[in-house]
C-alpha positions in Angstrom: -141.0 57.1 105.9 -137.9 59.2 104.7 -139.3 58.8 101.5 -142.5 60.2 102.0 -141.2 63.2 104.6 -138.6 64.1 101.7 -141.9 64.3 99.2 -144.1 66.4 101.5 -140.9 68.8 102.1 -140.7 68.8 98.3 -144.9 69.6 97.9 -144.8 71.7 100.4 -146.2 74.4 98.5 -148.6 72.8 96.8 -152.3 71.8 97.3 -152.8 68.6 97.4 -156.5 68.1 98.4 -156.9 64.4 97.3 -154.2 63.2 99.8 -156.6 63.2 102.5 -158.9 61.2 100.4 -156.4 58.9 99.2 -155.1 58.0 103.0 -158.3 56.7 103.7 -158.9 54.8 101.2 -156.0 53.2 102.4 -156.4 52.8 105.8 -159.6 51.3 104.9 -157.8 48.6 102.1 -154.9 47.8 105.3 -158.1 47.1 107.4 -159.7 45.1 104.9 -156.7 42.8 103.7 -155.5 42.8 107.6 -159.2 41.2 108.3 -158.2 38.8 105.2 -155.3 38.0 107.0 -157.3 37.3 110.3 -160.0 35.5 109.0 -157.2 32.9 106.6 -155.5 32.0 110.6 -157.4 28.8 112.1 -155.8 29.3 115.0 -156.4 32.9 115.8 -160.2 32.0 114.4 -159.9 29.5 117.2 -159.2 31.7 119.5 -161.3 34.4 119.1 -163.7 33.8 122.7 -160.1 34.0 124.6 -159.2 36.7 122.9 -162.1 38.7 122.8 -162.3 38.7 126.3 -159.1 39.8 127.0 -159.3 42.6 124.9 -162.5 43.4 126.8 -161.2 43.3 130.1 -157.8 45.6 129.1 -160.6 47.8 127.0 -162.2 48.0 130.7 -159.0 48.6 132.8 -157.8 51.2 130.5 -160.6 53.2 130.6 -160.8 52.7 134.5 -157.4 53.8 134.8 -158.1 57.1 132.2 -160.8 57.7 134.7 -159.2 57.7 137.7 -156.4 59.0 137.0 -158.2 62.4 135.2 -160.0 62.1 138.5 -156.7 62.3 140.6 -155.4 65.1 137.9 -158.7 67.3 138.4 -158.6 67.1 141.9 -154.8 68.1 142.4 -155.0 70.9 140.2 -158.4 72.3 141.9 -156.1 71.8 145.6 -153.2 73.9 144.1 -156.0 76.4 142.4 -156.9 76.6 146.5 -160.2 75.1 146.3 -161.5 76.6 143.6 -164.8 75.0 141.9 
């Protein structure tokens, strides 16, 4: 991390237009080999229904929550606004 925050500090003033590029290619090749890794585990292959479902439900309660809670933020800023609409 230092490493790379010392050579964009360096680069600064150059334009580097293939970086963006580059990055996701390599998000894309962390993905893949991380789905490599995934698919080599029996035991999280095993476990896939269980854990599906779990990520479901907190996939659900998180966006509940963001819901509400944007909800509760909307309406306390329109009652210190005095009403407004």
């Amino acid at each position: 991390m230092a490493a790379g925050i010392a050579a964009g500090w360096l680069l600064r003033k150059h334009t580097l237009r293939f970086i963006n590029t580059l990055l996701i290619v390599l998000v894309w090749a962390l993905l893949f080999f991380l789905g490599v890794e995934v698919g080599e585990n029996e035991q999280i292959i095993n476990s896939l229904k269980g854990l599906g479902l779990e990520a479901l439900l907190l996939a659900i309660a998180a966006t509940a929550g963001s819901i509400f809670f944007a909800w509760a933020l909307w309406r306390f800023i329109q009652h210190k606004e005095g009403g407004k609409r």
